[in-house]
VOVEXDO-604659 format. One record per residue (C-alpha): residue in one letter; y, x, z. Coordinates in steps of 0.2 Angstrom, whole numbers, plus 2048, in hexadecimal, padded with zeros to 3 digits. Example, Ala and Ser with C-alpha at 12.3 -4.5 7.8 and 13.67 -1.06 7.14 Angstrom:
BEGIN
A7EA83E827S7FB844824
***
This chain:
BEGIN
X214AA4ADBX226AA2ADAX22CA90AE1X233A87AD5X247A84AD5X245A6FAD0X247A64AE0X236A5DAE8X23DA4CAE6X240A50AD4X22EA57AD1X229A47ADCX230A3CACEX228A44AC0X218A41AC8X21BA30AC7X222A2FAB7X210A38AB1X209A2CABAX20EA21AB2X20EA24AA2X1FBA26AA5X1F8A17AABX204A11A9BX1F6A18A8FX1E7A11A94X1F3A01A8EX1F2A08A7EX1E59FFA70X1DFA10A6AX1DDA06A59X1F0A09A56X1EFA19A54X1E9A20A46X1E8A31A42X1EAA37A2FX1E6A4AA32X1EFA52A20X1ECA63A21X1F6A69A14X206A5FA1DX201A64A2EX1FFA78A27X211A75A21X217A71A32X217A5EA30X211A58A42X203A51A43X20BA3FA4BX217A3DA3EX207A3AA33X1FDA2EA3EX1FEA1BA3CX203A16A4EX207A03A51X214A01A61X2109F2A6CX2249EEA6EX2229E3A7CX2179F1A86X2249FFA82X2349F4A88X22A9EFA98X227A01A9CX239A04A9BX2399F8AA8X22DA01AB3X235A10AB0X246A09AB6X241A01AC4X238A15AC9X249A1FAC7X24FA11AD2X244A12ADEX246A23ADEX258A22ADFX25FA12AE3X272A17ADEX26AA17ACDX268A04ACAX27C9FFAC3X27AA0EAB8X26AA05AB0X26B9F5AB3X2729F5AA3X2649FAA98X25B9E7A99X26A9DFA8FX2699EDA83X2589ECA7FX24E9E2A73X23E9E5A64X24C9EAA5AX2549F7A64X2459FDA6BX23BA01A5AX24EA0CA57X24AA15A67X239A19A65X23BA20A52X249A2AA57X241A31A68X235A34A5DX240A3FA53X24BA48A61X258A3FA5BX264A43A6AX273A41A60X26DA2EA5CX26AA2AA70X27CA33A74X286A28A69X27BA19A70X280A1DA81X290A22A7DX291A0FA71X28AA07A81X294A0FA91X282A16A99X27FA29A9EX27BA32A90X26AA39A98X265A26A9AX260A1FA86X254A2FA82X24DA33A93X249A20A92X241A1FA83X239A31A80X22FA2CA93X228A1BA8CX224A23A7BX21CA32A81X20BA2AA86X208A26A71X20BA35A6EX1FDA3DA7BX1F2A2FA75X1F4A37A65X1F1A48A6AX1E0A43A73X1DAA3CA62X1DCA4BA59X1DCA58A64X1CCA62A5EX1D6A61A4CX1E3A6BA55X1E1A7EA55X1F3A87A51X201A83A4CX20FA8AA40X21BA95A45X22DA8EA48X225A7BA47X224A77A57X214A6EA61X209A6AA50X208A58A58X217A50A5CX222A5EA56X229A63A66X231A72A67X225A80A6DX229A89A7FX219A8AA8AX208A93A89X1FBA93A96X1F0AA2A99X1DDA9EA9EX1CDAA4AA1X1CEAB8A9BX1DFAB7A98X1DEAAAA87X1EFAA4A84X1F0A92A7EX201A8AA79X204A79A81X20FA6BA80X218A61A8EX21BA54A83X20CA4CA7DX1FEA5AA83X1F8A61A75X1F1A73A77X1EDA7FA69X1E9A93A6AX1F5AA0A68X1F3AB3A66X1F9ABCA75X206AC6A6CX20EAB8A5FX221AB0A5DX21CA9EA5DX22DA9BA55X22DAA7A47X21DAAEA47X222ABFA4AX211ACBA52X218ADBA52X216AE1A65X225AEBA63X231ADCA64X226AD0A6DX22BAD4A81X226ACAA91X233AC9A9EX22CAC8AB0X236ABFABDX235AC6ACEX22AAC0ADAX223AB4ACDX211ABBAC8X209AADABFX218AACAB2X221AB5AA5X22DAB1A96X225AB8A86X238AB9A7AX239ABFA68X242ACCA62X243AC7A50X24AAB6A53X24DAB5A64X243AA8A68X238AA5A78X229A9EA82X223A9DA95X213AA3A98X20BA9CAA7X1FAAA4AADX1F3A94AB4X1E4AA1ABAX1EDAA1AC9X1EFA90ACEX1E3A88ADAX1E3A77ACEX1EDA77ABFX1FCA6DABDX200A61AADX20AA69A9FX217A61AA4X217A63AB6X215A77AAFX225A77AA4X22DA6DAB1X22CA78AC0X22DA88AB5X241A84AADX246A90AB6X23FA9CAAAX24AA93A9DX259A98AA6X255AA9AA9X250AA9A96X25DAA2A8FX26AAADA9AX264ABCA92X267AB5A80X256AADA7AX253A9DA73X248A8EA78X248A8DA62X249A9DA5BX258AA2A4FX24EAA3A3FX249A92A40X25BA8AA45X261A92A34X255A8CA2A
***
């Protein structure tokens, strides 16, 4: 199992940060989520969030920002002038800005904000996509026995996130899951989860040396990629985060050899 090429302090962090964000859900009136399960919108692609009725709690979401501040401090204390920042910047107006456009993967939004606002451009989204996260694996828990594939090119059928890890279990099952909110869906073994594509003829798995329980499944016909993590061969299974986490160095390899984290055919839709 290769060892994985993100810091132990880093990978410490994230376990905190899940952590938190668990602790962060059980916050969560499950009354304010309310799922509305359209099938003909979700075969269509529309993830399945962008149809539930979820009511923020404004003040909970601007108090984890908090939280989450004072962990990257503690974490790393030459971290605090870069965000000390963020409490002047922040009210219910701002906030519900930052949760519809983390929401979206508006990345463009939250550079212009920090660029507006003289922060690090990594700060706004990373910020605000860690406090909204745990709504949107609230969500997924509610309606995950309603989850069972997803369309090609669409992304985690979800929260919409673009689609780059699948586990293999028990007898070598391969199941698609998301970092983001955790949702989990079954894929065929042989299957572009960005275009569709099942031809085994231009479906390859790279193997990366010394690395036995992973392998980068990429697309011919639109260059697209996933990892493939045999989680058969872990003692205990790690989160999906923690998985796509401690396996980017997949990504890199991937992505040097051309492929995509989205595949072509989708980007020119």
């Amino acid at each position: 199992m290769k060892k994985s090429v993100v810091s132990k302090e880093y990978q410490n962090l994230q376990k905190d940060i899940l952590a938190l964000q668990e602790n962060w859900k059980k916050r969560i009136n499950p009354e304010s989520i309310i799922p509305n399960l359209d099938k003909a919108a979700m075969s269509a692609g529309v993830p399945a969030a962008a149809l539930t009725s979820i009511t923020f709690e404004i003040s909970l979401f601007l108090q984890w920002i908090e939280e989450i501040n004072a962990l990257l401090i503690k974490n790393n204390p030459e971290l605090e002038t870069k965000l000390a920042g963020i409490y002047t910047l922040l009210n219910e107006e701002t906030a519900i800005r930052w949760i519809d456009e983390a929401f979206s993967f508006n990345s463009v939004y939250f550079a212009s904000f920090a660029e507006e606002h003289l922060l690090e451009e990594w700060i706004p989204q990373f910020l605000a996509e860690t406090a909204l996260r745990p709504y949107l694996q609230l969500t997924a828990e509610k309606i995950q026995q309603e989850i069972t594939h997803s369309v090609p090119g669409a992304g985690c059928p979800v929260c919409g996130e673009p689609a780059r890890l699948a586990v293999l279990e028990a007898e070598g099952k391969k199941v698609m899951t998301c970092p983001r909110c955790l949702a989990h869906w079954n894929a065929k073994r042989v299957e572009c989860a960005h275009c569709g594509n099942d031809d085994h003829k231009t479906i390859q798995f790279l193997s990366i040396e010394g690395n036995a329980s992973s392998q980068i499944q990429v697309c011919e016909k639109c260059t697209g990629y996933i990892k493939v993590i045999d989680t058969r061969q872990y003692l205990s299974k790690p989160s999906a985060a923690m998985l796509d986490l401690n396996s980017i160095h997949l990504d890199f390899v991937a992505q040097d050899q051309g492929y995509h984290a989205i595949g072509q055919e989708k980007l020119t839709n």
